[in-house]
N, C-alpha and C positions, 0 to 999 in steps of 0.2 A: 271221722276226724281227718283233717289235710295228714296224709305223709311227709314226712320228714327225711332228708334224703339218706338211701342208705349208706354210703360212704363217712355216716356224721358219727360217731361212737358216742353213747349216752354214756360213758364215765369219761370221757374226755369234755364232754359238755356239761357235766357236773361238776368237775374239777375248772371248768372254764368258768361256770359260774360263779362258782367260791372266789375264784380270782378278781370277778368282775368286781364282785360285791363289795371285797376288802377294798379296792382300786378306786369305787365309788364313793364309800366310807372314807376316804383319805381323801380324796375333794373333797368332798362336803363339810369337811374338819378345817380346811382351808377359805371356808367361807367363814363370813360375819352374820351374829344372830341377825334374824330378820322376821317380822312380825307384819305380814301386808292382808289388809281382810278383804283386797276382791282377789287374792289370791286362795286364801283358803274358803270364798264362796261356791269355787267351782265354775266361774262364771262360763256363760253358753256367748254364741251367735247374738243372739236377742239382747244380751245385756251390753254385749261392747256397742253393738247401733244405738242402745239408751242411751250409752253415755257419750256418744260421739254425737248425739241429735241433743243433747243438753248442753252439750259445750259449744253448737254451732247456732243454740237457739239464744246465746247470751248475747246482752247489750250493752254497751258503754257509750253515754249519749249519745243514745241512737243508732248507733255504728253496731254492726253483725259482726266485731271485732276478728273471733274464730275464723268465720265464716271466709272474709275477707284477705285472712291471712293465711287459708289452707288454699283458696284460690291464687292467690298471690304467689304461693307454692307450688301449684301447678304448671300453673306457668312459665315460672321462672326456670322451670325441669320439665318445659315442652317437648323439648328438641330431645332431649333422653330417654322422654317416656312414650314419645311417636305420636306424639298428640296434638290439637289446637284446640283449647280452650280460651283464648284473648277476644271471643266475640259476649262472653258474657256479662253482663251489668247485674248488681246484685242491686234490686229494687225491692223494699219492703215485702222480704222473702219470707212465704210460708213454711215452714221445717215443721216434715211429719215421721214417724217412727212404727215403721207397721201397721201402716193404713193399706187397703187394698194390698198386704201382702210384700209390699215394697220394703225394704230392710230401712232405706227412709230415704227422705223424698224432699229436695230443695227445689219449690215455686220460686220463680223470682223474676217478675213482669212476664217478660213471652218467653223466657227459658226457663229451663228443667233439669234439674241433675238427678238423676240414679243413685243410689248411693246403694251395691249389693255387697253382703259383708260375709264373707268365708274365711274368717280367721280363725275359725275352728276346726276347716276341712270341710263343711257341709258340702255334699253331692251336689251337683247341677242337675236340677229338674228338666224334663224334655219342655223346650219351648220358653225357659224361664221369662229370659231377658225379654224376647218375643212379647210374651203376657203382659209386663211389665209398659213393656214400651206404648204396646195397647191401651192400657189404661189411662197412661197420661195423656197419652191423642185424644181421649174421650175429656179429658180436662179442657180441650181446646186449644192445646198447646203441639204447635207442630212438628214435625219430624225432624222438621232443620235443625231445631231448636232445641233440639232435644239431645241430653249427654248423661254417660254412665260413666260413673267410678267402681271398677271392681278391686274391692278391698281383700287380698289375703297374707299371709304370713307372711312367703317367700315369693311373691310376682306368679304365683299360678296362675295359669291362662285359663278361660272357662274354655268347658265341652263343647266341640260340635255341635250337640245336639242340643244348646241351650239358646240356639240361634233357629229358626226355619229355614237358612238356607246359607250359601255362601256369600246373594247377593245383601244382604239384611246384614252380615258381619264385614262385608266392604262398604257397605253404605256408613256405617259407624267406628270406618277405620281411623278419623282423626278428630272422632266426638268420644273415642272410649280411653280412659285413662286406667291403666293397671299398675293399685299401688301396693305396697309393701309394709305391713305394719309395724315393722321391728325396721324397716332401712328407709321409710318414708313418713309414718305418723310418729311413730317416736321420736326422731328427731326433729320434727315439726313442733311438736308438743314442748321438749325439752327448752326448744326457741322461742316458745312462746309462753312461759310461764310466769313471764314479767306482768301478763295481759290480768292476774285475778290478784296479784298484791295489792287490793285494797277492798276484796274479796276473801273473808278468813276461812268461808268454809268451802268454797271452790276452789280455793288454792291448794288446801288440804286433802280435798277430792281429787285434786288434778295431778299434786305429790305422789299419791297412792298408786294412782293408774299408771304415771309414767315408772313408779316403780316396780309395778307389775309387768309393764311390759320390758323396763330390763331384766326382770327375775327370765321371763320368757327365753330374751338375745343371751344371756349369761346360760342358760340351760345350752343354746346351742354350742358354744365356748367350749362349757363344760365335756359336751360330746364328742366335741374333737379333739379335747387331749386326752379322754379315756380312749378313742380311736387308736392315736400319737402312743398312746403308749401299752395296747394291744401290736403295734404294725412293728414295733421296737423291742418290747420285752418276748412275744411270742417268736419270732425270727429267730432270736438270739440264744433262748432256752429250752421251746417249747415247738422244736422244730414239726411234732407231729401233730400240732393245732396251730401252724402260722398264719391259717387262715383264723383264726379263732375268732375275730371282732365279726365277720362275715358269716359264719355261724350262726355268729349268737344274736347277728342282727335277724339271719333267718327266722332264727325260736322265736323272737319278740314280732316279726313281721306275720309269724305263723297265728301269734296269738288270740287276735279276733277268732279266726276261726278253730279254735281249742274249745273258746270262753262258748262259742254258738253251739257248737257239737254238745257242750255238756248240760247247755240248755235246753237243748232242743230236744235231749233225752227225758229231761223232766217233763217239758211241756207235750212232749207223746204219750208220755205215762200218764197225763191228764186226761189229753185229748180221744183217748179210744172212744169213750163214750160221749165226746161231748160234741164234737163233730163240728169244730172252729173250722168255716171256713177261713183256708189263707188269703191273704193277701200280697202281692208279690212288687208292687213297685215301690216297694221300699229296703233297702241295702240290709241283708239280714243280719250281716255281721252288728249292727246297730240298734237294728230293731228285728229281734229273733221272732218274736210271737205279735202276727199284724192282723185284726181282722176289719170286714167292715160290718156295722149293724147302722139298723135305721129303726125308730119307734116316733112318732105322731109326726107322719111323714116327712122326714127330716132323717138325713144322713151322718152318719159318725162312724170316725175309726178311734181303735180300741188297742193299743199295745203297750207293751213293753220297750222301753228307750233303754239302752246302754249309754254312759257319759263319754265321751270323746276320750276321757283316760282308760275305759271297761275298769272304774275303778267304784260306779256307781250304779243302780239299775233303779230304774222307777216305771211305774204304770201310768199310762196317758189316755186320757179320753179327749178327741179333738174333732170339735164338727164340720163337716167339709164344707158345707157354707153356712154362714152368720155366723151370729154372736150369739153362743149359750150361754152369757153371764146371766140374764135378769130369766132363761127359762124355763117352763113349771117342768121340766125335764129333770133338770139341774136340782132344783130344790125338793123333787121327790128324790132323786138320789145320794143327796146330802143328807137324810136321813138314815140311810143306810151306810155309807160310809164318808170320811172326811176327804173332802175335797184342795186344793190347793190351787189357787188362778198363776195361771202361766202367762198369759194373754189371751184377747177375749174369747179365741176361738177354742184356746186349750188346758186345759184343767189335769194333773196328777195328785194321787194319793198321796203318795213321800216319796222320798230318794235313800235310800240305802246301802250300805258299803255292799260290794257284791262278795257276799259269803253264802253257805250253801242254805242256812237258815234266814237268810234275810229272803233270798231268792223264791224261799218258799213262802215269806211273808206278803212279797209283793206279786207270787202268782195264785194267793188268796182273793188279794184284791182284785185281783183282773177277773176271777170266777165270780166275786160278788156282784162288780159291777157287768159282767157277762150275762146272767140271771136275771140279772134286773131288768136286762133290755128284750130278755126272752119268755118275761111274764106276760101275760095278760091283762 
């Protein structure tokens, strides 16, 4: 398990916490009931590009409406966001949603938009954008022409290493646009929602989202005045934890790796005899237990996902190339346990609050389907 620093006293962290709690409890008594169901879905990565590839894929005679006015937005916030986007013409454009990998993908005559979507933190793969870019040139579409929108929370910049090189991320230094989804789509959206009042149940889909993404900007709000009033009341009272918010950011900062160590103790206690190999390129704090198996020549990984809150845990089987919806892989397996489509590549059991019984429900499943691929 990480150390925790020793100058930290665990009953001053105790008592810090008590503090935070009531502190919390007293915002949150200051909010208005609120009832948002893509909020209590959970939703991932995959589901914000759905619903950003459906509201881009809408028409209004004839007109890519969306489409037209997020570009319109770009540009208009060129010069802020280091970009030139004004050579694009949107010509009866194709909008795809996790085809080859792409989080989704605006065709439109001879240009190309990117659309990669990290509004949930998701890691930068080695070479992502690289791969990405690859495959649209294999569309026949050229490199000039070719542009990325990196979508995350707060303007996070991608990895190094999601580029091959330095000249490959100056080559697309005023084709990449990095936006913000709480200070650039939201209020995009919020300006645009005059565009489905004649649309009752996209307008109502569109209600929910943008109030989801204020619940999101209000969460941040929220943290700054528990901040405000940790740097204020701890100062002032509590002179022997003034650093207290800084602490206790550390605890929760530490907490991935708490929640991995106490998994990882399980999943050793399984693993003596079963002899998983690991798997390592994938962030373990998120996915603690990774292996790879292959059966009728054909490769797949096997783990365990944590939710981007470590407030949910589920078991994933994901093929590393194709689609195992329609194969006889899949439907012998589904006799053994229940499956769940993710997308075509990926299938989980269920998702579970992560409690210490549920953890062992879903590290049942991972041995079912482990067994299965190690029969004969």
């Amino acid at each position: 398990m990480s150390k925790i620093k020793k100058n930290v006293k665990y009953a001053d962290i105790i008592a810090l916490a008590k503090e935070y709690s009531e502190k919390l409890e007293e915002v949150k008594k200051k909010q208005p009931y609120h009832l948002n169901i893509i909020e209590e879905l959970h939703i991932n990565e995959n589901a914000h590009s759905r619903i950003l590839a459906k509201l881009l894929q809408y028409k209004e005679e004839g007109k890519y409406v969306f489409l037209d006015s997020l570009l319109e937005y770009i540009k208009d916030k060129q010069k802020v966001l280091e970009c030139d986007f004004s050579k694009i013409m949107v010509a009866s454009p194709e909008i795809t949603q996790e085809k080859d990998r792409i989080d989704v993908l605006i065709l439109t005559g001879e240009n190309a938009i990117i659309v990669e979507n990290k509004v949930c933190g998701a890691v930068d793969q080695d070479r992502q954008l690289d791969r990405y870019i690859e495959k649209v040139e294999e569309k026949g579409i050229k490199k000039d022409n070719l542009y990325i929108v990196y979508l995350t929370k707060y303007y996070q910049k991608p990895s190094a290493d999601t580029w091959s090189g330095p000249r490959q991320k100056t080559e697309f230094s005023t084709r990449f646009c990095n936006l913000s989804y709480l200070y650039d789509i939201l209020p995009w959206l919020e300006k645009n929602i005059s565009i489905a009042r004649n649309e009752t149940i996209l307008e109502s889909a569109l209600k929910q989202y943008i109030n989801y993404l204020q619940i999101l900007k209000k969460g941040d709000k929220m943290e700054k005045e528990l901040k405000n009033y940790f740097d204020e009341e701890f100062e002032k009272d509590l002179g022997k934890v003034s650093d207290g918010y800084n602490k206790t950011k550390k605890l929760l900062d530490d907490f991935p790796n708490y929640i991995y160590d106490l998994i990882k103790s399980k999943i050793d206690e399984w693993n003596r005899d079963k002899g998983v190999k690991p798997f390592k390129d994938k962030n373990p704090q998120k996915y603690p237990l990774v292996t790879e198996l292959s059966k009728n020549g054909s490769n797949y990984f096997l783990y365990l996902e944590l939710s981007d809150e470590f407030d949910t845990v589920s078991c994933c089987l994901e093929q590393k190339n194709g689609d195992i919806t329609n194969s006889k892989l899949l439907k012998e397996l589904s006799r053994k346990i229940e499956l769940q489509k993710e997308h075509a590549r990926k299938y989980y059991t269920r998702e579970l609050g992560l409690t210490n019984d549920n953890l062992n429900a879903i590290l049942d499943d991972f041995k079912i389907i482990h067994d299965f691929f190690k029969e004969k």
